[in-house]
LUMRO-121658 format. One line per field, with one value per residue (C-alpha): chain; z, x, y; residue in one letter; residue number from 1. Coordinates in steps of 0.2 Angstrom, whole numbers, plus 2048, in hexadecimal, padded with zeros to 3 digits. Example, Ala and Ser with C-alpha at 12.3 -4.5 7.8 and 13.67 -1.06 7.14 Angstrom:
BEGIN
ch	A | A
z	827 | 824
x	83E | 844
y	7EA | 7FB
aa	A | S
i	1 | 2
END
This chain:
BEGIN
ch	A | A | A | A | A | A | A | A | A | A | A | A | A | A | A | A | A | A | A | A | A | A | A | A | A | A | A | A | A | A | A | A | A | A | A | A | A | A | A | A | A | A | A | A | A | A | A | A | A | A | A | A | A | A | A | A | A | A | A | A | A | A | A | A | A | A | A | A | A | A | A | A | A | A | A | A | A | A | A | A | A | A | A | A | A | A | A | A | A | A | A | A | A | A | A | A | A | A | A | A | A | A | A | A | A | A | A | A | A | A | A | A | A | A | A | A | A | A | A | A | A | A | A | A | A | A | A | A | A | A | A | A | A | A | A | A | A | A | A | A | A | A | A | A | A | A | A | A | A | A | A | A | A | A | A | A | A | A | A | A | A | A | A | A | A | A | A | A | A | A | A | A | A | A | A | A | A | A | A | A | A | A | A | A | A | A | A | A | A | A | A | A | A | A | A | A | A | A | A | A | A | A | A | A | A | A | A | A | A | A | A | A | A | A | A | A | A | A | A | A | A | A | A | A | A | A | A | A | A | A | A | A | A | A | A | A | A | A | A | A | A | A | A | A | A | A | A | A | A | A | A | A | A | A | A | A | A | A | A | A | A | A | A | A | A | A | A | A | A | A | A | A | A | A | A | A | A | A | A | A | A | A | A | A | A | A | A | A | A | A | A | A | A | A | A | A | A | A | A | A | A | A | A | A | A | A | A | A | A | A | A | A | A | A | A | A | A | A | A | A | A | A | A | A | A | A | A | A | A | A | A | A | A | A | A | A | A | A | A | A | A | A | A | A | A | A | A | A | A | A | A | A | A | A | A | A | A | A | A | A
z	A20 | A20 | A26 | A2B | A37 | A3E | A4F | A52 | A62 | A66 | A78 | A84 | A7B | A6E | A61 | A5C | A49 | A3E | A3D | A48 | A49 | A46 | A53 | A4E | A56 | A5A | A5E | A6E | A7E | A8F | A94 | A8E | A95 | A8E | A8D | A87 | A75 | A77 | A7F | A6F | A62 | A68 | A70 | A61 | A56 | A66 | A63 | A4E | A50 | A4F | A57 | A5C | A62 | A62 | A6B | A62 | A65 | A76 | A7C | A88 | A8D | A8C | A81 | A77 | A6F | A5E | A64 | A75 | A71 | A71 | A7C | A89 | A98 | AA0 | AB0 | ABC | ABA | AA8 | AAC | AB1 | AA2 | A99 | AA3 | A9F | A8F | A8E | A9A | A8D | A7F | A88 | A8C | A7B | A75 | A6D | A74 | A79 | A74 | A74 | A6B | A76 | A6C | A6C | A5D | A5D | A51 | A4D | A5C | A65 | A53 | A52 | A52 | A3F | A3B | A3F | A34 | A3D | A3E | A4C | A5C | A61 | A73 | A79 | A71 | A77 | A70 | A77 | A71 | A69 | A6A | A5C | A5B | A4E | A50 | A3F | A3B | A32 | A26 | A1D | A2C | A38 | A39 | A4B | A4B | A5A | A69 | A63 | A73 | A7E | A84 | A94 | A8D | A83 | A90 | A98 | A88 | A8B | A9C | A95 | A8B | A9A | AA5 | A9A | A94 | AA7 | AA9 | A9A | AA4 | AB1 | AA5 | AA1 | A8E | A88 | A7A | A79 | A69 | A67 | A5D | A51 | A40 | A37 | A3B | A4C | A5A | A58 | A44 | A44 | A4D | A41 | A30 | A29 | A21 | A34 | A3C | A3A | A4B | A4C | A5D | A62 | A5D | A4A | A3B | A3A | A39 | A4B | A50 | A46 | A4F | A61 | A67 | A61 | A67 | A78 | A7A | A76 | A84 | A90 | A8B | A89 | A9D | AA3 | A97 | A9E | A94 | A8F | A88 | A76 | A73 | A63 | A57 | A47 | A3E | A2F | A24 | A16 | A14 | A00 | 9FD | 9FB | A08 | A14 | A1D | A13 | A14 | A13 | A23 | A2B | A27 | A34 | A40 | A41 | A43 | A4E | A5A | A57 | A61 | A6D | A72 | A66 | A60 | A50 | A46 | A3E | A2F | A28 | A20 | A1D | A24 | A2B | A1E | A16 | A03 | A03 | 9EF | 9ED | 9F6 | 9EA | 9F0 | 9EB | 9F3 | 9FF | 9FA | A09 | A09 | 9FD | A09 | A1A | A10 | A0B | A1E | A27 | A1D | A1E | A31 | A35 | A3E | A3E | A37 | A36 | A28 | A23 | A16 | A0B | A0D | A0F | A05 | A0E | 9FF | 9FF | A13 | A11 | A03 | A0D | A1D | A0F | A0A | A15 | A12 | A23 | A33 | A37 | A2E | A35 | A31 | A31 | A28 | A23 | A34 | A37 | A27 | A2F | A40 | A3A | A30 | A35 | A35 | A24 | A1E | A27 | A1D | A0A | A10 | A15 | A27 | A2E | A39 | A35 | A43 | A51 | A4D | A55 | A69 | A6D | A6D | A5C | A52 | A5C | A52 | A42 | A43 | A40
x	62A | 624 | 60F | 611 | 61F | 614 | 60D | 5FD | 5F1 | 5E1 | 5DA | 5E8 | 5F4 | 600 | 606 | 617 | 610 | 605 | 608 | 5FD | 600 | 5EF | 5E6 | 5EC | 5E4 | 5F4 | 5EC | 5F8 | 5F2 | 5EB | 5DB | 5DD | 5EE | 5FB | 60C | 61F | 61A | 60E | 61D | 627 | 61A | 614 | 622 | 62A | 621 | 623 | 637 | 631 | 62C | 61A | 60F | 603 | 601 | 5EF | 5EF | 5E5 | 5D2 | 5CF | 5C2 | 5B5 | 5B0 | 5B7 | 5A7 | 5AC | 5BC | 5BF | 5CA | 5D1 | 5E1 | 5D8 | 5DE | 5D3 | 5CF | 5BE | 5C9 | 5D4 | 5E4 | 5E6 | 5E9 | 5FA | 601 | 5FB | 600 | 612 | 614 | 60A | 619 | 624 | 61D | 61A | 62A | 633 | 627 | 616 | 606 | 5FC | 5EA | 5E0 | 5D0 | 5C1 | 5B8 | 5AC | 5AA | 598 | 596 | 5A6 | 5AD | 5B3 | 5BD | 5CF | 5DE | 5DF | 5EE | 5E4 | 5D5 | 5CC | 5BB | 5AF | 5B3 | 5AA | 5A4 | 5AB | 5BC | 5BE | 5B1 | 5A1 | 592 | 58F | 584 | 580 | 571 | 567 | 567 | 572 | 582 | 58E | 594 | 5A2 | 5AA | 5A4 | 593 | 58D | 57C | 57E | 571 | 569 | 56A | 55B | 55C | 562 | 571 | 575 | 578 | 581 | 58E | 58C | 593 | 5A1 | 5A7 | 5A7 | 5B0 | 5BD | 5BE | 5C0 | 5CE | 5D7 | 5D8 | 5E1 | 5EE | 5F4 | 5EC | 5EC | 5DE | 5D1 | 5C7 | 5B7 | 5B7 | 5A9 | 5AC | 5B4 | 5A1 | 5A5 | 595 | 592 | 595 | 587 | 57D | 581 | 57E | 56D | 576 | 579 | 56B | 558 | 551 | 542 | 544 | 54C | 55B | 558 | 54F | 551 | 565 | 55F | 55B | 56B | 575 | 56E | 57B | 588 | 583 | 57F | 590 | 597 | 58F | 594 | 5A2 | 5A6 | 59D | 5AE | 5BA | 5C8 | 5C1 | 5D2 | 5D5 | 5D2 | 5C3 | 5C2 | 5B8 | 5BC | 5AF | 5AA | 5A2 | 59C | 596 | 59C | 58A | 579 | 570 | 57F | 584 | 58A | 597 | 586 | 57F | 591 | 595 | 585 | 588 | 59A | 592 | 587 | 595 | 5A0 | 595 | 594 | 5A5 | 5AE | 5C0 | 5C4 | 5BE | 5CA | 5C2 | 5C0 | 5B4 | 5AA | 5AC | 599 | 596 | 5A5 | 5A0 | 5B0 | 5AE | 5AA | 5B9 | 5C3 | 5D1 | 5E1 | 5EF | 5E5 | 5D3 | 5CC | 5D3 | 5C7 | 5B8 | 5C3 | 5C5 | 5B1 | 5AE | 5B9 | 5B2 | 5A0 | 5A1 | 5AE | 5B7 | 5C9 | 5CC | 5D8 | 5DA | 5E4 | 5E2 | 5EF | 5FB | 60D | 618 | 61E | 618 | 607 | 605 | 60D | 600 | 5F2 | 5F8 | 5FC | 5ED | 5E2 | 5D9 | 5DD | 5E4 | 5EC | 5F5 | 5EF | 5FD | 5FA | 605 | 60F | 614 | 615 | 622 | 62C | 62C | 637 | 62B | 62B | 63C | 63E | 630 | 639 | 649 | 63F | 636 | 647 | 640 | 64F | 659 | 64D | 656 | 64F | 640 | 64A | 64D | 65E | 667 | 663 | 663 | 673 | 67B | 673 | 67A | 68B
y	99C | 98A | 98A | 978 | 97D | 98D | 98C | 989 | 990 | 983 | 98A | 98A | 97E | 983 | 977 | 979 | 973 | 96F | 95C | 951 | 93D | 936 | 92B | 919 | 909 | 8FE | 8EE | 8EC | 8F0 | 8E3 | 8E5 | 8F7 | 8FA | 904 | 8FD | 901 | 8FE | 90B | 917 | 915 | 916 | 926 | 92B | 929 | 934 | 944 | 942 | 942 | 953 | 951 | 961 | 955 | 942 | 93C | 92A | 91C | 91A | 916 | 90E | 912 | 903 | 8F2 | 8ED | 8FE | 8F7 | 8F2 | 8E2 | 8DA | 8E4 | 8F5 | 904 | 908 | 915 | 90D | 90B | 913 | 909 | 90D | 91D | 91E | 913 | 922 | 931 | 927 | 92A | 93A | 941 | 93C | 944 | 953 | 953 | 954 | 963 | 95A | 95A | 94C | 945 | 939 | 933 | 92A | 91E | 911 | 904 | 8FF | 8F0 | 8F1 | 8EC | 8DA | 8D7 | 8CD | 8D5 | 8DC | 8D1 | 8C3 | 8C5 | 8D4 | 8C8 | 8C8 | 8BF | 8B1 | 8B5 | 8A2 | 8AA | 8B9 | 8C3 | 8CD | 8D3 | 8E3 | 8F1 | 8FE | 909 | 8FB | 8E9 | 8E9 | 8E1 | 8EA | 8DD | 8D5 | 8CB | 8D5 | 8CC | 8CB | 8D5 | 8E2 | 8E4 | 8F4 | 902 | 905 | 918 | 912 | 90B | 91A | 925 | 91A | 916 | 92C | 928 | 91F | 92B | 93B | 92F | 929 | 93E | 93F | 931 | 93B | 94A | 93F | 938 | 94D | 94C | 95C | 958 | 94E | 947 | 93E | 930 | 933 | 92B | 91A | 912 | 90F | 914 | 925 | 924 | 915 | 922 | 931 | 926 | 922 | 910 | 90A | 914 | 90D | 913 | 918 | 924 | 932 | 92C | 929 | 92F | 941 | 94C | 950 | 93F | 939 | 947 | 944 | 937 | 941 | 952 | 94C | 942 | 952 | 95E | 94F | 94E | 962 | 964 | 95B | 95F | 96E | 97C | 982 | 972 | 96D | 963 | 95B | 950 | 942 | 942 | 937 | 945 | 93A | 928 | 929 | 921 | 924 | 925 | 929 | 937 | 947 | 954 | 962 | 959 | 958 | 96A | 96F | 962 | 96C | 97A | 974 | 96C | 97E | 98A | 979 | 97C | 971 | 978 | 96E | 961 | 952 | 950 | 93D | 933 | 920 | 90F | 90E | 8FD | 8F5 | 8FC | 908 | 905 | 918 | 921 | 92B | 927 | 930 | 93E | 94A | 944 | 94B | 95A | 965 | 95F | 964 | 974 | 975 | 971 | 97F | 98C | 989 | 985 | 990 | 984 | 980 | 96C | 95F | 954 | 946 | 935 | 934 | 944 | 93D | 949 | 958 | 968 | 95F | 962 | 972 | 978 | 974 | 97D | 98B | 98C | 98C | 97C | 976 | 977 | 967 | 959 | 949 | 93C | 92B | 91E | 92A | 92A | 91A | 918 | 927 | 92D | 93A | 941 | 953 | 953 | 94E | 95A | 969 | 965 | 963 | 974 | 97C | 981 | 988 | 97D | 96E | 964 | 96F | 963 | 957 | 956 | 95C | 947 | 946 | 958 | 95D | 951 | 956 | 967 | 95F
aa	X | X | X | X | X | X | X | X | X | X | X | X | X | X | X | X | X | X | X | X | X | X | X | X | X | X | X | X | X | X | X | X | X | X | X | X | X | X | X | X | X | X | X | X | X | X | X | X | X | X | X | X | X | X | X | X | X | X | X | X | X | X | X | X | X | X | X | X | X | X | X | X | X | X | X | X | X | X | X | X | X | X | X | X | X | X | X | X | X | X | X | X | X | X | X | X | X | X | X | X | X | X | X | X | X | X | X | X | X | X | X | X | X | X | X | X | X | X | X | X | X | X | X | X | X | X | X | X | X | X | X | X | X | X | X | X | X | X | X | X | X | X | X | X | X | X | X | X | X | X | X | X | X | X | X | X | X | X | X | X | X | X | X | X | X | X | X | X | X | X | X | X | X | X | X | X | X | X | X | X | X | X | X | X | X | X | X | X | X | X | X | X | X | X | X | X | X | X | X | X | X | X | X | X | X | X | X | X | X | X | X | X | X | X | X | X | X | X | X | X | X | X | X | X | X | X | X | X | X | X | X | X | X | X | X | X | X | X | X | X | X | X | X | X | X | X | X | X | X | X | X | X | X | X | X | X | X | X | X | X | X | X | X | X | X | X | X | X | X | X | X | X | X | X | X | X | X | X | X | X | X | X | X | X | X | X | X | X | X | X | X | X | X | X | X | X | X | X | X | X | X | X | X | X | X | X | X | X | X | X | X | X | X | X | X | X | X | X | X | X | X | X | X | X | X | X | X | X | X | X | X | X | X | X | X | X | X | X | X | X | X | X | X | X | X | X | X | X | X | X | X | X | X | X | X | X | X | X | X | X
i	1 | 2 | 3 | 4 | 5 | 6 | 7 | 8 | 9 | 10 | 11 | 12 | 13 | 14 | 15 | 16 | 17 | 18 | 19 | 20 | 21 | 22 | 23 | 24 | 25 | 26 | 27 | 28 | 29 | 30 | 31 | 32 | 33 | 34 | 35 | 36 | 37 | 38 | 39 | 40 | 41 | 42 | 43 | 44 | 45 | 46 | 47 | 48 | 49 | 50 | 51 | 52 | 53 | 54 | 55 | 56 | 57 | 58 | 59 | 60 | 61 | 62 | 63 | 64 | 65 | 66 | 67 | 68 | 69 | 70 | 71 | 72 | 73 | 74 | 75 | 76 | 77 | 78 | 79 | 80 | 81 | 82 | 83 | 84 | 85 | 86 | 87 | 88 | 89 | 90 | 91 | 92 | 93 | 94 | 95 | 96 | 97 | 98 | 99 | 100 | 101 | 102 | 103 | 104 | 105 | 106 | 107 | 108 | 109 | 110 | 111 | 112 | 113 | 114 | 115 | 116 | 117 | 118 | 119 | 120 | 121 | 122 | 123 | 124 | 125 | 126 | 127 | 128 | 129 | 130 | 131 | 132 | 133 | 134 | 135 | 136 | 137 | 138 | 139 | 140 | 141 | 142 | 143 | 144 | 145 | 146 | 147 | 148 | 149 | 150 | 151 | 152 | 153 | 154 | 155 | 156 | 157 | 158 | 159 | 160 | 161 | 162 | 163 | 164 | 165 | 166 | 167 | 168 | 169 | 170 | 171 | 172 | 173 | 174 | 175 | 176 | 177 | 178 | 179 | 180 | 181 | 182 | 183 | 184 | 185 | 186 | 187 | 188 | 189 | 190 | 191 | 192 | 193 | 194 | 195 | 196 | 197 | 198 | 199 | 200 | 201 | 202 | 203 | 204 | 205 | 206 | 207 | 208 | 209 | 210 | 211 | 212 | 213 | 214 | 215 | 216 | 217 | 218 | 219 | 220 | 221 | 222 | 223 | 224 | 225 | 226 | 227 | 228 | 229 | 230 | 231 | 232 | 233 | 234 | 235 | 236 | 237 | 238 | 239 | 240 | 241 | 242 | 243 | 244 | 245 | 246 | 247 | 248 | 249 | 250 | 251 | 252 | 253 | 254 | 255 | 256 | 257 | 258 | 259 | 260 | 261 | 262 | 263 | 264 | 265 | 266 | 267 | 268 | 269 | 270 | 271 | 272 | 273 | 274 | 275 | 276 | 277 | 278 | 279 | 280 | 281 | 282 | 283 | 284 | 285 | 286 | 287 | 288 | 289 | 290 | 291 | 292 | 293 | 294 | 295 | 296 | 297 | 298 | 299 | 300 | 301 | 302 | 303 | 304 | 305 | 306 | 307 | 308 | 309 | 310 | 311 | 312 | 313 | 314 | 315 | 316 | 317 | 318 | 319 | 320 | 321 | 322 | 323 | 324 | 325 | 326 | 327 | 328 | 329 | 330 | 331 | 332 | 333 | 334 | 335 | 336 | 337 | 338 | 339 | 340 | 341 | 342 | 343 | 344 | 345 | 346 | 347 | 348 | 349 | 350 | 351 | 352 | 353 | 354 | 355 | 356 | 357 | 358 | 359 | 360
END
């Protein structure tokens, strides 16, 4: 019997599989609002065969998107759009998420396909906050407003109320965005963090942010519902976070109350000049990670093929696959896997309009 095609219990919600669509930013939404291009993207991937749909980082506050065409849920009305297509997926047998974010420095950025700079403010930019007055570089070169403690518990604030809206819009899983260098990475990593209070210094002080968002976070959050973290466990570079100090703040964060940790990595400076990338690179660190925290992972980067997933499942080395452009290439991708794996009937991965067909 496939492992990638077993079920799989987090808290009250079952998964149908083991294959998760990754959180990914589609540059399309107004003023935050969800529309039919979001429907068919995710809705897409729910009628694929995924287990699970995780929708692109949204942000908790309009000064907490990456670009003017960021998703959002800082207000009411962008509720419903949401509960929309989340009806949908639920509908054809996946689970819906979502992942909260805020981007820190890195936000008030074009559109990607537009060069991906910084705004200017007269052009539809704003200014950005990070915890150290410190640019992150390249083309992203406006130098943030560092965060007085004031101001960080109320970006904190943010995040509860936009986990609070999520509730609202009938997500069944939630995940905090904690990695890729956006806010709570540049609070976590000693290369973007140079304060000198609570909030910086020390793994403690480093962690603080992060913890904290958590337990307010985990105070609203349904209890029988997945909560869930992406966590850049390594900066790749000197100085930077390390997969040791990630491996306590999991631990840390386990007896907390979270369920699962989506294993990632960098993007805190734009040096990406020391990732080894290659087929499933992250998979031996998610593996590393799950056993020393005892905590059940996610991982993705670069796993496409169908025997790759299905080893890793197999072996224990995770929990999840988090699919990216894989998915993206083929919104089938479950059912494809299912027929290379021989699951039987692989069309039963498929709502009834389309596999009833197939078992012609």
């Amino acid at each position: 019997m496939s492992q990638l095609f077993s079920p799989y219990q987090l808290k009250d919600v079952s998964f149908r599989n083991r294959i998760a669509v990754s959180p990914m930013c589609q540059y399309s939404s107004h003023d935050g609002h969800a529309d039919d291009w979001h429907l068919v993207h995710l809705g897409a991937r729910a009628v694929g065969g995924a287990g699970l749909i995780v929708a692109e980082a949204t942000a908790v506050s309009p000064e907490g998107r990456i670009s003017p065409g960021d998703a959002g849920l800082w207000t009411d009305s962008q509720i419903e759009p949401l509960a929309r297509i989340n009806r949908f997926i639920k509908a054809h047998g996946a689970v819906a998420g979502i992942q909260i974010a805020h981007a820190g420095r890195k936000a008030s950025a074009d559109l990607p396909w537009q060069g991906g700079g910084h705004l200017v403010n007269d052009h539809g930019g704003w200014d950005v906050i990070a915890p150290s007055a410190e640019a992150f570089g390249d083309n992203l070169t406006k130098v943030p407003q560092a965060l007085s403690l004031e101001e960080i518990h109320q970006v904190q604030g943010h995040f509860v109320a936009a986990a609070k809206r999520a509730i609202e819009a009938g997500y069944q899983l939630l995940e905090l965005h904690f990695a890729h260098g956006y806010l709570a990475h540049e609070f976590w990593s000693p290369l973007a963090n140079h304060r000198t209070d609570q909030y910086g210094g020390s793994w403690e002080n480093r962690a603080r942010f992060l913890i904290e968002t958590f337990d307010a976070v985990r105070a609203v959050w349904p209890e029988h519902l997945p909560l869930i973290a992406r966590l850049s466990v390594t900066d790749w570079l000197d100085g930077g976070v390390t997969v040791d100090e990630s491996i306590e703040l999991a631990a840390v964060l386990k007896k907390r109350g979270l369920d699962l940790l989506d294993v990632s990595h960098g993007f805190v400076t734009p040096d990406i000049s020391h990732v080894p990338w290659g087929p499933g690179f992250m998979v031996p660190i998610a593996e590393k990670i799950r056993r020393a925290a005892e905590i059940p992972v996610a991982v993705g980067w670069m796993i496409t093929e169908a025997q790759q997933a299905e080893a890793i499942i197999a072996k224990g080395q995770a929990d999840f696959i988090m699919l990216a452009r894989a998915s993206l290439a083929n919104p089938h991708w479950p059912y494809v896997a299912a027929r290379e794996l021989d699951v039987e009937r692989p069309m039963n991965v498929l709502p009834i309009q389309y596999s009833s067909a197939l078992r012609r």
